[in-house]
C-alpha positions in Angstrom: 3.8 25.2 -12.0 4.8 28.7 -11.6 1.2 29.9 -13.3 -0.5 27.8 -10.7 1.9 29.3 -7.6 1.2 32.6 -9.0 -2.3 32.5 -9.4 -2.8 30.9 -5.7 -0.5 33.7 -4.6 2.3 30.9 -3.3 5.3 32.0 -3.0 7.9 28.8 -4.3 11.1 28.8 -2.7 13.7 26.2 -3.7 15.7 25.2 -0.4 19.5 25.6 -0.8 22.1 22.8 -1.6 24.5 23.9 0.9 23.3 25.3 3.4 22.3 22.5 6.2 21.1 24.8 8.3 18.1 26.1 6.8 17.2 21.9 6.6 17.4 22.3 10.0 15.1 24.6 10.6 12.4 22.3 8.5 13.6 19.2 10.3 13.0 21.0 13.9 9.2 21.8 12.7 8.6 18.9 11.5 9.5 17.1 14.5 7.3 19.6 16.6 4.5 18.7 13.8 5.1 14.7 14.8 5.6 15.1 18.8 2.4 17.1 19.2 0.4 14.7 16.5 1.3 11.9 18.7 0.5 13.2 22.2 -2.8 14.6 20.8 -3.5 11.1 19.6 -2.3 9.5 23.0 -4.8 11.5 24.6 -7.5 11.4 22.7 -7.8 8.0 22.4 -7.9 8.3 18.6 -7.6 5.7 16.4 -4.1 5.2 14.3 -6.5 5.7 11.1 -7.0 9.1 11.7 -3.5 10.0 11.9 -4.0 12.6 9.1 -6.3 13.9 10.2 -4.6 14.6 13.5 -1.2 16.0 11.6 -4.2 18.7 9.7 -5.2 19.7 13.1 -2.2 20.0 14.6 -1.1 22.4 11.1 -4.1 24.4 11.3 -3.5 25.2 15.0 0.0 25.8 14.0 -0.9 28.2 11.8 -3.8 30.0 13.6 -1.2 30.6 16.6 0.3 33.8 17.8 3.9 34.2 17.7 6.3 36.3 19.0 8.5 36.6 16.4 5.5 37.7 14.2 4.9 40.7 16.1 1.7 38.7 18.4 0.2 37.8 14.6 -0.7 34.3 13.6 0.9 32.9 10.4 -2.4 33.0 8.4 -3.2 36.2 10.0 -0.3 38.2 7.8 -1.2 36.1 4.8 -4.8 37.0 4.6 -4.6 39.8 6.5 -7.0 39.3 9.0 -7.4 37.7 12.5 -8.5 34.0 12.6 -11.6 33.2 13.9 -10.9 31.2 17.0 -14.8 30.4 17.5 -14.8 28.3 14.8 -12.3 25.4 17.1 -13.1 22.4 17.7 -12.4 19.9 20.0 -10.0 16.8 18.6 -10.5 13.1 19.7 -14.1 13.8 21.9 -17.1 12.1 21.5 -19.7 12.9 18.9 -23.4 12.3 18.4 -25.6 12.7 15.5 -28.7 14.8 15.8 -31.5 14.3 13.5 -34.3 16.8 13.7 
């Protein structure tokens, strides 16, 4: 596994025994991960089926999201080292219609 996390330039942290507070910390963002899955699905009217797709959209907006503590810089922007392109969002939950030329 460490090949693989080194050639996908991951960096593998193991989480410490005892200290509770760091699980903290991963239990907090997870449950801001599940409250804002669930009210984008109440409001979109989405089916329960695509609830994975609603917790990858919630992620990806997560991760494309300014934060203060990052200086104004999004998570993936100081991975890849450059700014998201926030054209490429997309409305969750609306309707859609195919178009055939």
């Amino acid at each position: 596994m460490t090949d693989l996390f080194s050639k996908r330039r991951i960096i593998h942290q193991f989480s410490c025994i005892e200290r509770p507070q760091l699980n903290s910390l991963v239990k907090r963002k997870y449950f801001d991960i599940l409250n804002i899955v669930t009210a984008l699905m109440f409001y979109s009217n989405v089916p329960l089926k695509f609830w994975g797709e609603c917790v990858k959209t919630v992620v990806f907006l997560m991760n494309r999201t300014p934060r203060i503590v990052l200086n104004s810089k999004s998570p993936f922007g100081i991975l890849y080292n450059k700014i998201p392109k926030y054209a490429d969002f997309r409305v969750f939950g609306c309707l859609w219609y195919a178009f055939t030329l």
